[in-house]
N, C-alpha and C positions, 0 to 999 in steps of 0.2 A: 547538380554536381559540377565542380569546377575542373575541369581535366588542364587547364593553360597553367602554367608556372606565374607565368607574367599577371596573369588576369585573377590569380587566387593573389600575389603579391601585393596587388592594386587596392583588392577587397580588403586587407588587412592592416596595407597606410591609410585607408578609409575611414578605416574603424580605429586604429591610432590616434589619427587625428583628429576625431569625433571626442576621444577621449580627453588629449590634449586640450580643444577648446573649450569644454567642462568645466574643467581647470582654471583657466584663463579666466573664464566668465567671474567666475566668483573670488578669483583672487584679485581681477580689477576693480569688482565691488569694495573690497575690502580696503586696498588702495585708496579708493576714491574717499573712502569712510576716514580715513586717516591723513589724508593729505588734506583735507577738507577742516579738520578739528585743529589740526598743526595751525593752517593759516588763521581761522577763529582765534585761539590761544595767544597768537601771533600779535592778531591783528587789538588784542586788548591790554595788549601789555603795556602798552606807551602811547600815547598821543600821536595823531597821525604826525605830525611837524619834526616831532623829536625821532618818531621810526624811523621815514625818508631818510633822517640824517645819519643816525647810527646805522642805518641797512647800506646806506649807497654814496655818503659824500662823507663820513669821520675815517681818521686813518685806522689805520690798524689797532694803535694806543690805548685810542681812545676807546674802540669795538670793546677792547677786553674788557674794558672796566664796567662797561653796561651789560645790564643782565639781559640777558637772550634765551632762547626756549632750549632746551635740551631734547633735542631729537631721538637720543637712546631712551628715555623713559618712553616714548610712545613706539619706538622698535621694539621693545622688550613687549607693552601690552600687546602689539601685533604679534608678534611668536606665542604669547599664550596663545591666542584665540587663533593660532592658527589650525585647522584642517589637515588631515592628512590629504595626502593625492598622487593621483597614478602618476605625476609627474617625481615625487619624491620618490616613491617604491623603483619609479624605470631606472634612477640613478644609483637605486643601490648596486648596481653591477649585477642583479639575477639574470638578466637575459638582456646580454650586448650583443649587438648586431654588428656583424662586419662590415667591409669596407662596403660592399654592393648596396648591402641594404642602407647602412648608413647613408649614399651616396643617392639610394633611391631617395631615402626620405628630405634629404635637403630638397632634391629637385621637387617633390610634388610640393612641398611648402612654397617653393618660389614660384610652381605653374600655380598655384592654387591664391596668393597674394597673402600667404598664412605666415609666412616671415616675420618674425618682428625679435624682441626681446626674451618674450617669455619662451616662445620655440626656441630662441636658438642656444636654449638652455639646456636642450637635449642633446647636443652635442658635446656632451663630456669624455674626454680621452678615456672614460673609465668605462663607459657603455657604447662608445661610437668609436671609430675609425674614419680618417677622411686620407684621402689622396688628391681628391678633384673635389671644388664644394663652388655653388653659385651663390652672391650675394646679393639680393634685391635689396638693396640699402631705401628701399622706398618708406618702411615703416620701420626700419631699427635705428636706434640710438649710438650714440658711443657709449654707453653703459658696459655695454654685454661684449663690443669685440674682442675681451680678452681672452676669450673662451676659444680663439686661434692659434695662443699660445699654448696649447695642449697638445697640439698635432702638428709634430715635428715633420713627418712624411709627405706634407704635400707640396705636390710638384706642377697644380693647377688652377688657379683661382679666377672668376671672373667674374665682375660689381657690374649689377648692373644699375645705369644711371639714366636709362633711357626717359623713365615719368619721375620726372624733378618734383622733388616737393617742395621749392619755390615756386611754383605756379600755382602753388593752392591759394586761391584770391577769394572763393564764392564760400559762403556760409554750406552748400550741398558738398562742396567738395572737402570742406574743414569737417563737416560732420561723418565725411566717410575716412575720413584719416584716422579721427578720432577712435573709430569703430576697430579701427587695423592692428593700432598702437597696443601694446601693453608690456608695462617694465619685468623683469625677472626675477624671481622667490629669490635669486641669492644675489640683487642689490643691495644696496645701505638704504633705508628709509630716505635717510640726510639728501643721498644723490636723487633718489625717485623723486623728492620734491621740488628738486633744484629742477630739474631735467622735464618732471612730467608734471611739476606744478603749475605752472603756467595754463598747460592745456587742460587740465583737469577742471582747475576753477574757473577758467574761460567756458566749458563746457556745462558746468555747475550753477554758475551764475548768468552769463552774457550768452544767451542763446542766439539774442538781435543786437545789434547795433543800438537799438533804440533803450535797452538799459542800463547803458553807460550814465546817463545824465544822475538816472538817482542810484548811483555806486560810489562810495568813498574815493578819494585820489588816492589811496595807497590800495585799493583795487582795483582803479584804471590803469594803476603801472603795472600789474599784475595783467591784467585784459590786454594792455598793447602790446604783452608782450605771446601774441597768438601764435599759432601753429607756422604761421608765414614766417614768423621772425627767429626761431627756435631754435638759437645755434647749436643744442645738441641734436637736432635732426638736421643740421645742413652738411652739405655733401662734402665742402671742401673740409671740415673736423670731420668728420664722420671716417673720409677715404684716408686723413691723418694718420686719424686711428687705428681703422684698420692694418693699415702699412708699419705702423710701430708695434702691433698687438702682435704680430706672427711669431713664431718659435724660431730663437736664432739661427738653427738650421735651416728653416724653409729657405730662407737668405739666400743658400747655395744650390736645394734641393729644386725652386721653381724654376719649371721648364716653361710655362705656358702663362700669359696675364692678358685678360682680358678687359681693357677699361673703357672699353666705346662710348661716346655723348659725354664723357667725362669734361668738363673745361677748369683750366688750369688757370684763367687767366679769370674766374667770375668775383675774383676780390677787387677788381680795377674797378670800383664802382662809391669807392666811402672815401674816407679822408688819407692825405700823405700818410702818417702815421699807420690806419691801419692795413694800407699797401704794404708800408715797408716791415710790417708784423707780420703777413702771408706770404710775402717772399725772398729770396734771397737774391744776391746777385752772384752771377758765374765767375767763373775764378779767374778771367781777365778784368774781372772790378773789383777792385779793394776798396774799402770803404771802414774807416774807422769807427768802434764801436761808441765810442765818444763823441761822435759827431753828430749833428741833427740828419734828421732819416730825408735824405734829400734823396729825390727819385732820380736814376738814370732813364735810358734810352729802350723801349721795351727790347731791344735787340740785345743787350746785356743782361737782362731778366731772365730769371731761369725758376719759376715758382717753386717753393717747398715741396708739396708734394712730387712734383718733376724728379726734383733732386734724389728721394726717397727709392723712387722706380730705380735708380743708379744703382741699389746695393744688390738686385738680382742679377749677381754676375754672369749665371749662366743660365739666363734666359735663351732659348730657342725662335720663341713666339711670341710678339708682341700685337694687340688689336688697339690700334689709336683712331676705329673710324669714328666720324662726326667727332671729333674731339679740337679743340682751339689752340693744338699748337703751333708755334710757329718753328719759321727755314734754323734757325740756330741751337734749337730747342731737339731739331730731330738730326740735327749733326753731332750734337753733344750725345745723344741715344743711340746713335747708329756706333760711333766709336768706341760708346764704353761696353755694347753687346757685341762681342767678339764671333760668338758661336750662334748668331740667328740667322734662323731662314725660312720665320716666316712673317713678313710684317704686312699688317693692314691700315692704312691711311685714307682708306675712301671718305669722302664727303669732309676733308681736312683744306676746309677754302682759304684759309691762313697761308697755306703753303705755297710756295712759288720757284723755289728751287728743288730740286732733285738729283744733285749731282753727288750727294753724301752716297748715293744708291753705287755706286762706281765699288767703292770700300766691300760691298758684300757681293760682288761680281762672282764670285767664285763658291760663295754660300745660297744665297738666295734662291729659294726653290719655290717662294707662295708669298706673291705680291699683289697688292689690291688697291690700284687707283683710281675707283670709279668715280665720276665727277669732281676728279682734282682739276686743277688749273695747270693742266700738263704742257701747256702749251704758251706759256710764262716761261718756260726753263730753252734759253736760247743757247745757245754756243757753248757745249752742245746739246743737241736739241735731245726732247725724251725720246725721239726713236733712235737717236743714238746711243744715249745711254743704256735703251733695253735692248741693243744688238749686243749690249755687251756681258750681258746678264747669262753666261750661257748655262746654268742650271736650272732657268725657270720650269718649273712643269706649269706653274699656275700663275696667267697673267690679266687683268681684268682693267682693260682703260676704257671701260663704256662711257658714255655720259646720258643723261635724259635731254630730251629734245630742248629745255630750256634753255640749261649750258654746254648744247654743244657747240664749239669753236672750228674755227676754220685757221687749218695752218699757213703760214706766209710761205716757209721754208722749202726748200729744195727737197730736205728731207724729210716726209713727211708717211704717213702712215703705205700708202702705196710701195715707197720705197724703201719702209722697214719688211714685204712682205716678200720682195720679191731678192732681197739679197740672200746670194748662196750660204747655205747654212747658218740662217736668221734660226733662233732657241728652238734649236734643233729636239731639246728635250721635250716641246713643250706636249700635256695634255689636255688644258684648260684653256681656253681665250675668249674672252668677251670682246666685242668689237660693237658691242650694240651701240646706235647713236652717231657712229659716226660716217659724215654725211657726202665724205669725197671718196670715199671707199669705193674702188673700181671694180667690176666681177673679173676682168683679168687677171688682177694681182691678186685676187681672195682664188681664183683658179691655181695658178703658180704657188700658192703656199699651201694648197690644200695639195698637190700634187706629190710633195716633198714632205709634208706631215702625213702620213696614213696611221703613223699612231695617236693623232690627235683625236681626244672621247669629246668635246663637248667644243663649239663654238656657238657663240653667239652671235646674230645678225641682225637683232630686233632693231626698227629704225632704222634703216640704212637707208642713202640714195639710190641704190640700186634697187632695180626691178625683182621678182623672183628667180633666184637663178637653178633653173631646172636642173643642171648636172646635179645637184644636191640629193636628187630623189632617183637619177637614173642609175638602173642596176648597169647597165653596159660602159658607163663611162667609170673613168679609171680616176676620181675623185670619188667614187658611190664609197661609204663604209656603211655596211648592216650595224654597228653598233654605237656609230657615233650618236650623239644628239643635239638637236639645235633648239636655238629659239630665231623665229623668223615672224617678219611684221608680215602676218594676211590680207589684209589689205587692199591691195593688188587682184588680191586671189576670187575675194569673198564678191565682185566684183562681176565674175565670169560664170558661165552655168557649170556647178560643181555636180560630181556623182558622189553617191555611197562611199564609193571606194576612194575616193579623190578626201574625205572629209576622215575616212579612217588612216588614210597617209599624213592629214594634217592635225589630228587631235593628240597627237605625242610632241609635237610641236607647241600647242597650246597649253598642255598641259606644263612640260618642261617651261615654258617661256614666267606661266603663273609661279609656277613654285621657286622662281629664281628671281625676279623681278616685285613679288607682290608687299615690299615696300617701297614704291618706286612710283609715285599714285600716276604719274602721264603716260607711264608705261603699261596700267594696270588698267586703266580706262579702256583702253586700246584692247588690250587683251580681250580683256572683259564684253564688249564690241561684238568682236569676234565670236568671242564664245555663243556669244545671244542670239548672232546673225546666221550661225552655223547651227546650232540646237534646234532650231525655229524647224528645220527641216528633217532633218537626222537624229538616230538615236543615239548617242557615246554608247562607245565602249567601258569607257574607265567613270562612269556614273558617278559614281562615290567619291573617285579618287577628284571628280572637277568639285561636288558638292563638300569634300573637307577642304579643298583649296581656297574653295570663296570663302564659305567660311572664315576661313582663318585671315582672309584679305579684309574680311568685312571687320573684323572681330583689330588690325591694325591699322584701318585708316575708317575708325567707327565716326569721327567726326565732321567728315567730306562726304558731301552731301553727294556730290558728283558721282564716289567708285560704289557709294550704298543703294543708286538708284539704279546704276548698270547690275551691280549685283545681285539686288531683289530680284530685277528683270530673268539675270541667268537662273537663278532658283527658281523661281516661275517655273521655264521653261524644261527644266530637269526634274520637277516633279509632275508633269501633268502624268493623270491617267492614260494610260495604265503604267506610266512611267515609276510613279510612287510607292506600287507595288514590290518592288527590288531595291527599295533603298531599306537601308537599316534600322529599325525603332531608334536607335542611338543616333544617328542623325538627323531620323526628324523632328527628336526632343530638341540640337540642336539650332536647325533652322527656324523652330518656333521660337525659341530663345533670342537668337540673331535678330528674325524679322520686330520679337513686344521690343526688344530696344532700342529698334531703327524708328518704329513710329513713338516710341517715348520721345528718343532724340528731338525725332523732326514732324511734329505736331501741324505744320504748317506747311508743308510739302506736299501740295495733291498728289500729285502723281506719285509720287515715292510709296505714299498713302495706299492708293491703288494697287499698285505692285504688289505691297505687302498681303494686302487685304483678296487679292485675286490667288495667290499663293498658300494662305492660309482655306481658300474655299476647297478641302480634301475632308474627306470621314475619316480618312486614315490620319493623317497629321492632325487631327483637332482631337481623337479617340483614343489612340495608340498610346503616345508620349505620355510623360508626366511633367507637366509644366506650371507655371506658374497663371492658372485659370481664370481667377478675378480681374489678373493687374489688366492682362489682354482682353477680358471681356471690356473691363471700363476704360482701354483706348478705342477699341471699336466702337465702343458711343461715343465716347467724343467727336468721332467722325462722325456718325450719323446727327450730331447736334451740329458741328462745324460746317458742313457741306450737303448742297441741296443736289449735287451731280449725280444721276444716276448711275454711271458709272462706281461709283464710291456705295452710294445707297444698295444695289442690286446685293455684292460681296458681302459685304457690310451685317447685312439682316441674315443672310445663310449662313456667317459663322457665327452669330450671337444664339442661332437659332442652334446650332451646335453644340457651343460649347455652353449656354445654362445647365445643358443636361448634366454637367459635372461639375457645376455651381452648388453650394451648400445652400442650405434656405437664407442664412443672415447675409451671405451675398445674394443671393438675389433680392432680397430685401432694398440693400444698399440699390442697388445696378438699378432697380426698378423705382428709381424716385421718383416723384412726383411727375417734375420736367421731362424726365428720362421717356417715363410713359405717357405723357402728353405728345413728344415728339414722337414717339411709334404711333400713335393712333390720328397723328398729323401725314405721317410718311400713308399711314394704310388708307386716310381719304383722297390724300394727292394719287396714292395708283389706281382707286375708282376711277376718280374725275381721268386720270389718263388713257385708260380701257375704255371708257364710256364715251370720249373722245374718240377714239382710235374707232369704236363700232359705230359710231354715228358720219364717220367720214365714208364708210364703206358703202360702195354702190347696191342700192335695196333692188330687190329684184319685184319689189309692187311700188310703183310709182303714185298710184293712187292712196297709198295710206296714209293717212292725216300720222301728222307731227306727235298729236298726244297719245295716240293710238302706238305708234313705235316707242313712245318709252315706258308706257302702261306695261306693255309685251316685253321689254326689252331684256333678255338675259345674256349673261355677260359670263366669260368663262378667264378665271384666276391662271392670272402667268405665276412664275416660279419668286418674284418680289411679293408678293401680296400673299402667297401661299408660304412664305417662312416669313414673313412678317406676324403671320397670325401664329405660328410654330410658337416664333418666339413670345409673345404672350400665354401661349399656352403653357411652358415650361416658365412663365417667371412666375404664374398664378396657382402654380403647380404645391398643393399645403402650406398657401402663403396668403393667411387672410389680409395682412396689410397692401400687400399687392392688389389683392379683389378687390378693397374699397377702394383705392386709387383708381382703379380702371373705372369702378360705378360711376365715383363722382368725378373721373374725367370724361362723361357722357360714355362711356363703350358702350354701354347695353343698346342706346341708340344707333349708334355706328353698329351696331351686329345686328340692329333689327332692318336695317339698309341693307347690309353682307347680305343675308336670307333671303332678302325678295330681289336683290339682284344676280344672286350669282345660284338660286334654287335646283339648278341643275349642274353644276360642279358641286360632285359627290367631294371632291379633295379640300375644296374649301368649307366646305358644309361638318366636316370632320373635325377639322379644327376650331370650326367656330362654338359647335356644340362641346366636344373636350372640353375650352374654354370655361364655358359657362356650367358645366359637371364638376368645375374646381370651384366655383362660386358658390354651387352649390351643397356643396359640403363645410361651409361655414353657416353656424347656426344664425347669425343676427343678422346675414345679407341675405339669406334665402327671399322675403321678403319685397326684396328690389325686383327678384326674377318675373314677381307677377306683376310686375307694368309693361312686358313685353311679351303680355298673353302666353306665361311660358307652360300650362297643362294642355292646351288645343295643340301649340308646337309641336310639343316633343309625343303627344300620342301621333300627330301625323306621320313624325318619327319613324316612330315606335314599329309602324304599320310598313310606311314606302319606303323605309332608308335602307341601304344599304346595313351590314351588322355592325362595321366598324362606328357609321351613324346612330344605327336603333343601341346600341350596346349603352352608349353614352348617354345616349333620352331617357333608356331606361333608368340610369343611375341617376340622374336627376329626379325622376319622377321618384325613386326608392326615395330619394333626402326629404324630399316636401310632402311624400306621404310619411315618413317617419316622425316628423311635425307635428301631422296630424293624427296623433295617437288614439288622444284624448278626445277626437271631432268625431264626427260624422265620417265614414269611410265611403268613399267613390268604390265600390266594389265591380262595377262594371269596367272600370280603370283596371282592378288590380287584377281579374280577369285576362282582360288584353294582354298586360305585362305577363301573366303566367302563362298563356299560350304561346307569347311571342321566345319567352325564354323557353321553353320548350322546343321551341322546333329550330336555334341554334345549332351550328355543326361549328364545335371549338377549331379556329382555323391554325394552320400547322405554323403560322408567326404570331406574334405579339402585336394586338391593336395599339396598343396604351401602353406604358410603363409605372411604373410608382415608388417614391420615396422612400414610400412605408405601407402599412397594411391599418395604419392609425383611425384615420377615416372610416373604414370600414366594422371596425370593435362595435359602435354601439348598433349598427344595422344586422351584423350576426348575431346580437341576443335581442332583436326586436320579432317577439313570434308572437306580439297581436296580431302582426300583420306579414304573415307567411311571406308574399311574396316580394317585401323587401330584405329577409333575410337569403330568398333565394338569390337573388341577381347578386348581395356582397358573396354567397358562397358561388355564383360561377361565376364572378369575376375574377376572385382568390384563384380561383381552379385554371385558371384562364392561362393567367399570366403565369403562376408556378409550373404550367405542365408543360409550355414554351419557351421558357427562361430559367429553368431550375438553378440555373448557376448563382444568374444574378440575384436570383432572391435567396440562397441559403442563408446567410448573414441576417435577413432581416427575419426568417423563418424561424432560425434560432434566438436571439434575440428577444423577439416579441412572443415568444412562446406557443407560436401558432399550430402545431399539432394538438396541444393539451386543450386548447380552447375548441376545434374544432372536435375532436375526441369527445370534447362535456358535450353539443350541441346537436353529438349524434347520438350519444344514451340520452341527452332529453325529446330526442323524434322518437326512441325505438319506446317508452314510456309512455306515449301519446297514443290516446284509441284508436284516433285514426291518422295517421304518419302518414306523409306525401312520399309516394314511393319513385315519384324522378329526386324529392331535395335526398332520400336516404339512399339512391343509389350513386350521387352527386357527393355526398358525404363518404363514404366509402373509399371510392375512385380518390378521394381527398387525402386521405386519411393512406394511404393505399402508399400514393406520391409521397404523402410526408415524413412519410416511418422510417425511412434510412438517417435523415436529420434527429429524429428523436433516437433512434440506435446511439447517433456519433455523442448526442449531447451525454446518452449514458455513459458511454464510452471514457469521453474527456471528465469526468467525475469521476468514474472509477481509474484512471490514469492517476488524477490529483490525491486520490486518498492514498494508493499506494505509494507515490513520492515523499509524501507528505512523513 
C-alpha cells in the first residue's frame, strides 16, 4: 500500500514512462525500416557521379529538372502500417495533466536521460501545461522544439548543456547516443531523413571504421557525416531553435533562464564565412550586407544566439556559469535587463571586468562569482565594487585552491569585511579559497551580520577559529551553517562529541562543493579519516551525498577512490543494517561502474571489492548480478594480491547464488575455472607453508612423518573458494565437466586428505562432488577417486550436513545401478544412517530446482534411494518454505508426492519411517496445492 503522494506519483511516471518507451522502440524500428529503403531507392537511381552532383554541387535549376525520390509516397506507406499507441491515445486530450504533473514529468525525463524527440511530444498544449520545463538538449534535435510554441505561460526555462554532444568521439559513446535518440510520430519523413539519416545508416551499416573501405563513396558521405558532425544535434542550432521556437509571449512572460556550460563563441573554429554566418556584430559595427564577410575584433562580436537572449525583457534571472562570454558581451546583458537580480557568472574565465555590476547596485540581490578572475578588475577593485551592492543577500567569491589569487591592493578582501556597514543584507557568503583572509576581520563582520545563515570557510589560511562553535561568544549563531577545511582538526585527538559538532559541517561543505573535485577530495579525506572511528549521525544523508559526487566526477579516478573508501566505511557491520535497500541497490550500482570504469586500478579495485564483502548488500538489492559477477573475475584473473583475491572469492561465492544457470555457465569458463582451482592450490601451498614454519613441539619427528600426519585447517579464502565452485556446479553439467577435465577431482582428492578434519571444508568439498553426481555420463569419473569407501566413511563419521551429501551421492550411483548387482549391505547403512537424522532447524543445502531428484522418487527398486530424495525434499521445504513455493508449484510437487504415497500404502509391506516421512510431506505441501486450486478457480470465474 502506497500511503506517500509523492511516492505513488513516482510509481505512475514509472509506469508512464515504461509505456512511452514501448512506443519509441517500435516506432524507431519502423523509422529505421524506412529511412533505410529511401537511401536503397536513393542510392539506385543514378550513378554514383551524376547523384554527388545533383544531391550536393548542381544549382538549384538544375536539381528540378532531375528526378528525385518522392519522399510523401513512402510517408504515406509509413501511416498505413502504422500502429496505434498510448502515445497517440495520451494526445487525444482524455487525461491532461496539469501544470505539477506536467512539470513532474518533464523533470524525470531529464533525471532519467529519457528526453529526446519522441518524449518531447507529450508535451502538447492540449494534454500538458508548462510554466517551468528543463531541457536536456543532449539527445533532442531541432525537429521537435516547436512544440514550445504551444505554451505561452512560461516564465522559466533551463538547457542544459553541461554533456556536449560534440565530445562524442569513441564508437561506445556513439552507440549510446544512438540508443537515446529518437525522431517524433508528427515529423515529415523528408526531415527524419535529413536530420536522423545520417545516424541511422551509419548505425545500419558502419558499425567499425574498418567497413568504410568496401562501402560506396556516396555512402562514405553519408558515414562521414556521423553523430559527431550532425548539425541538427549541435548545440549552437539546436539553442537557435529553441530561442525562436517559444510563444511570442514567453518573450515578456520569462522570468528565470538558465544556460550554464553554454558557449557562445564554439563557431570560432571553421572558415571566415562561416564565423560571419553564426554571428553578428554589435551595433557600434556596421558592416554592409554587400561587402565580403570580413571579421572584426572579438570585442565588437556579439554571437547570434547572445543577441537572441536580448528579447527577454524582463528577465529577473540569468545563469551564464561556465559559459564563454566575454567583458562586452555582459555589458551589453546587464544594460538591456533592467529588472535582474539574479545573475550567475561563476567559472566565466573570459571575464576580467566587472564594473557593469555598479548598474544593478540597487537591484542585485544573488550574485555568483566563484572562480572568476575577480582580481583583474582594478580601479576599482571588486571589493569595491561589492561594497556597493547593498541588496546583496547572496554573494559567492570562493575560488578552488588552483585559482586562488592573491590581491596586490590596498583594498582587498580584509578590508571589504571590516568596513561599517559592508551588505549589510547579506545572508549567503562563500569565502572558501581564499588564502589572506584574517580570523579578525572574518570576527568583525560576523559580529555585525548575526543574520548571516551560511558562510563558507573551506580552504582558508586561517587556523580553526573556535568562536565559530562557542556558545558563549557573541559571534555563536545555533542556526547558522558552515563549510570549514578539517584538516587542522582531524590532526588532533578528537571525541564523539567533538565529531558530532563537525559532521554538519562536512556534510554542508559535500553538498555545496561536490562539483568542485579539489575541494571534494578534501572533504572526502575527512570523511574517511573521521568514519574510520565514529558512527554518523546522518548515515544516509553522507551515503546519498557521495553518491551523487561519485555518480558527477565518475571519471577522476582520484574523488572515486576516496569515495569507495568513505562507502567502505559507512557500511561496515553492523553499520549496513540501517541503511536503506534503496541505497544499497545504489551503491552496488556506483561501485559495478567504478570497476567497469577503472579495470586497472588495484586499489580502487580493493575498495570496491572489500565494500561489496556484506550479505546484506549482495542479497537485499536488485542489481545488475552477471555484469558484477564477471568484473569480479576479472580481478581474480588480473591480479595475484591477496588482498584483491581474499574479497574477491566471498562475493562471487555470494552472488552465483542469484546467477541463473546460463550465466553461470558463461562466468564458469574454461579459464575462469582453471584460475579458481589455481587460486585453491596456491592457498594449500600457503597454509601448508604457514604450518610447516610453525615451531613442532616433537623435535624428533622425521620430516616425512610430519607431512604423512599433517592436517591443515581451511581459512575463510579456501573455504569460499570452494563455495564458489559449489554454486557454479550447482545443475550445471557443463561446469562438472570442466572442473573433471580441469583435474578437480584430483585437487579434492588432496582437499580430503589434508584438510580430513575441517568439518567446513569437507562440506563443501562433498556438496561439490553431490552436483557431479547428479549428471548421468560423469558419474563415472567419481570412481577414480575411490568414491563408494569415501562417502560410506561419510556416511558413518561425518557430521549430517557431510553424511547428508554422501548419502546423495551414493543414492545417484546406486540408481545406476539398477539393473546390477545391488550392495545391499550399503543400502542398509544408508537406511539406518537416514533414520536416525533429526531435520535441523536451518537449511544444509539449497536447490535450483527439485529436477535432480524426479527420477530417484519413482526409483522403488531400490527403496532407500527414493528415501534420502524424499528427506531431502522434506528437508529443505520444512526450513525454507518460502523460497521453495514457486518451485513447489511449478514443478507440481505435492501431486507427485501424493502418487508415491498411495503407491507405499498399496505395497504389502510399506516402510513405515518413508510413509510417515510422506505424510509429514504431504502435510507441508497442501496449503500450495489449496492456493494452486484456488488460483484456477479465481481464473474460471474472471474468465
Amino acid at each position: 500500500m502506497v500511503d506517500n503522494p509523492d511516492k505513488l506519483c513516482t510509481i505512475c511516471l514509472h509506469k508512464f514512462v515504461s509505456l512511452i518507451k514501448y512506443d519509441e522502440l517500435i516506432w524507431k524500428k519502423q523509422i529505421e525500416h524506412y529511412v533505410d529503403k529511401i537511401y536503397r531507392d536513393e542510392k539506385n537511381q543514378s550513378s554514383l557521379n551524376d547523384q554527388r552532383k545533383r544531391k550536393y554541387y548542381r544549382t538549384d535549376e538544375e536539381r528540378s529538372t532531375d528526378q528525385t525520390i518522392d519522399v510523401s509516397v513512402y510517408e504515406s506507406q509509413l501511416e498505413s502500417h502504422r500502429r496505434s499507441s498510448y502515445l497517440e491515445q495520451f494526445l487525444l486530450g482524455l487525461c491532461p495533466l496539469n501544470t505539477i504533473l506536467s512539470e513532474r514529468l518533464s523533470h524525470h525525463l531529464v533525471r532519467h536521460n529519457q528526453l529526446n524527440d519522441f518524449t518531447l511530444t507529450f508535451f502538447s498544449s492540449n494534454v500538458t501545461c508548462l510554466k517551468r520545463i528543463i531541457l536536456n538538449v543532449k539527445y533532442l534535435s531541432r525537429l521537435q522544439c516547436h512544440i514550445l510554441n504551444q505554451h505561452p505561460y512560461l516564465n522559466e526555462l533551463k538547457i542544459l548543456f553541461k554533456e556536449s554532444n560534440n565530445s562524442r568521439s569513441n564508437v561506445s559513446t556513439n552507440e549510446l547516443f544512438y540508443q537515446h535518440i529518437c525522431p517524433s510520430k508528427t515529423s515529415k519523413l523528408e526531415d527524419i531523413y535529413t536530420i536522423y539519416g545520417p545516424l541511422i545508416l551509419h548505425q545500419l551499416y558502419c558499425q567499425s571504421q574498418g567497413d568504410l573501405p568496401r562501402i560506396s563513396l556516396v555512402n562514405r558521405y553519408l558515414f562521414q557525416r556521423s553523430p559527431t558532425l550532425s548539425e541538427g544535434f549541435s548545440h549552437q542550432k539546436l539553442f537557435y531553435t529553441i530561442l525562436n521556437s517559444l510563444h511570442p509571449l514567453t518573450y515578456q512572460r520569462l522570468k528565470i533562464l538558465n544556460i550554464a556550460h553554454y558557449k557562445f563563441f564554439a563557431a570560432y573554429h571553421s572558415t571566415v564565412t562561416r564565423k560571419h554566418s553564426l554571428v553578428d556584430m554589435s551595433p557600434l559595427t556596421k558592416c554592409s550586407t554587400n561587402s565580403p564577410p570580413i571579421m572584426t575584433t572579438s570585442v565588437h562580436v556579439l554571437p547570434t544566439n547572445l543577441r537572441l537572449i536580448l528579447k527577454f525583457t524582463n528577465l529577473t534571472s540569468l545563469n551564464l556559469s561556465n559559459t564563454d562570454i566575454k567583458n562586452h558581451c555582459l555589458d551589453i546583458l546587464i544594460d538591456s535587463f533592467e529588472k535582474l537580480d539574479t545573475l550567475d557568472i561563476s567559472l566565466c574565465c573570459l571575464l576580467s571586468s566587472f564594473t557593469s555590476l555598479l548598474k544593478l547596485s540597487s537591484k542585485l540581490k544573488w550574485l555568483n562569482l566563484y572562480n572568476c578572475s575577480i582580481h583583474s578588475q582594478q580601479n576599482p577593485t571588486i571589493y569595491q565594487i561589492l561594497s556597493q551592492l547593498k541588496s546583496l543577500e547572496y554573494l559567492d567569491i570562493s575560488f578552488d585552491n588552483s585559482r586562488s589569487p592573491q590581491s596586490n591592493s590596498e583594498y582587498d578582501i580584509n578590508k571589504l569585511l571590516t568596513e561599517e556597514n559592508c551588505l549589510s543584507n547579506l545572508k549567503h557568503f562563500d569565502l572558501s579559497g581564499h588564502q589572506n583572509l584574517l580570523s579578525k576581520s572574518l570576527y568583525n563582520f560576523l559580529l555585525t551580520h548575526s543574520n548571516l545563515q551560511f558562510i563558507g570557510l573551506f580552504s582558508i589560511n586561517e587556523k580553526y577559529p573556535k568562536y565559530l562553535f562557542d556558545i558563549t561568544n557573541p559571534c555563536y549563531s545555533k542556526s547558522r551553517q558552515y563549510t570549514f577545511d578539517l584538516h587542522e582538526i582531524i590532526s588532533l585527538i578528537i571525541t564523539k562529541d567533538d565529531f558530532n559538532m563537525y559532521e554538519p559541517c562536512l556534510i554542508e561543505s559535500l553538498k555545496r562543493y561536490n562539483e568542485r573535485a579539489s575541494f571534494v577530495q578534501k572533504i572526502l579525506y575527512q570523511i574517511f579519516f573521521l568514519t574510520r572511528s565514529y558512527q554518523p549521525k546522518h548515515q544516509n544523508v553522507l551515503i546519498k551525498l557521495i553518491l551523487y559526487t561519485m555518480s558527477i566526477h565518475s571519471n577522476l579516478q582520484t574523488v572515486q577512490m576516496a569515495s569507495t573508501a568513505c562507502i567502505y566505511n559507512l557500511t561496515r557491520t553492523p553499520l549496513t543494517e540501517q541503511i536503506n535497500v534503496k541505497y544499497l541497490g545504489k551503491i552496488v550500482q556506483a561501485i559495478t561502474h567504478v570497476m567497469e570504469l577503472f579495470p586497472n586500478q588495484q586499489q580502487l579495485q580493493k575498495n570496491c571489492l572489500l565494500t561489496l564483502c556484506s550479505d546484506r548488500i549482495l542479497h537485499e538489492p536488485t542489481f545488475n548480478f552477471y555484469l558484477l559477477a564477471s568484473l569480479v573475475m576479472n580481478n581474480l584473473q588480473n591480479y595475484s594480491d591477496l588482498a584483491i583475491i581474499q574479497p574477491g572469492v566471498a562475493v562471487l561465492a555470494l552472488l552465483t547464488t542469484r546467477l541463473t544457470i546460463d550465466e553461470c555457465t558463461q562466468l564458469g569458463s574454461v579459464t575462469n575455472l582453471q584460475r579458481l582451482i589455481q587460486l585453491i592450490e596456491q592457498q594449500i601451498d600457503r597454509l601448508q607453508t604457514t604450518h610447516m614454519n610453525q615451531p613442532q613441539q616433537l623435535d624428533d619427528v622425521s620430516e616425512q612423518e610430519l607431512n604423512n600426519n599433517l592436517q591443515l585447517i581451511g581459512d575463510d579464502t579456501l573455504r569460499f573458494s570452494l563455495s564458489l565452485l559449489w554454486n557454479l556446479t550447482d545443475e550445471n553439467p557443463t561446469i562438472c565437466e570442466h572442473f573433471i577435465h580441469s583435474m578437480g577431482l584430483q585437487l579434492f582428492q588432496r582437499l580430503i586428505h589434508l584438510f580430513a578434519s575441517d568439518t567446513i571444508v569437507l562440506t563443501k568439498i562433498v556438496g561439490l562432488l553431490s552436483n557431479i553426481s547428479e549428471v548421468s555420463h560423469l558419474r563415472i569419473y567419481l570412481y577414480s577417486i575411490d568414491i563408494i569407501p569415501l562417502m560410506q566413511r561419510f556416511l558413518t563419521d561425518g557430521i549430517i550436513d557431510i553424511a547428508f551429501s554422501a548419502a546423495g551421492i551414493l543414492a545417484h550411483l546406486l540408481y545406476e545401478q539398477i539393473n546390477q548387482e545391488i550392495d545391499t549391505e550399503l543400502c542398509q547403512d544408508m537406511r539406518n544412517t537416514i533414520c536416525k537424522w533429526q531435520n535441523p532447524e536451518t537449511n544444509m543445502v539449497t536447490y535450483r530446482s527439485f529436477k535432480p531428484f524426479i527420477p530417484l522418487l519413482h526409483c522403488t527398486q531400490i527403496p532407500v534411494v527414493q528415501l534420502w530424495a524424499i528427506w531431502a525434499i522434506y528437508h529443505v521445504c520444512s526450513t525454507d518454505r518460502a523460497r521453495y513455493s514457486r518451485i513447489i508449484r511449478e514443478e507440481n510437487l505435492y501431486d507427485i508426492i501424493q502418487q508415491i504415497h498411495n503407491d507405499c500404502l498399496l505395497l504389502d509391506r510399506s516402510d513405515t519411517f518413508t510413509n510417515q516421512l510422506l505424510n509429514s510431506m504431504l502435510h507441508l505441501l497442501k496449503p500450495y496445492r489449496l492456493n494452486q486450486y484456488q488460483q484456477q478457480h479465481s481464473s474460471i470465474v474472471s474468465s
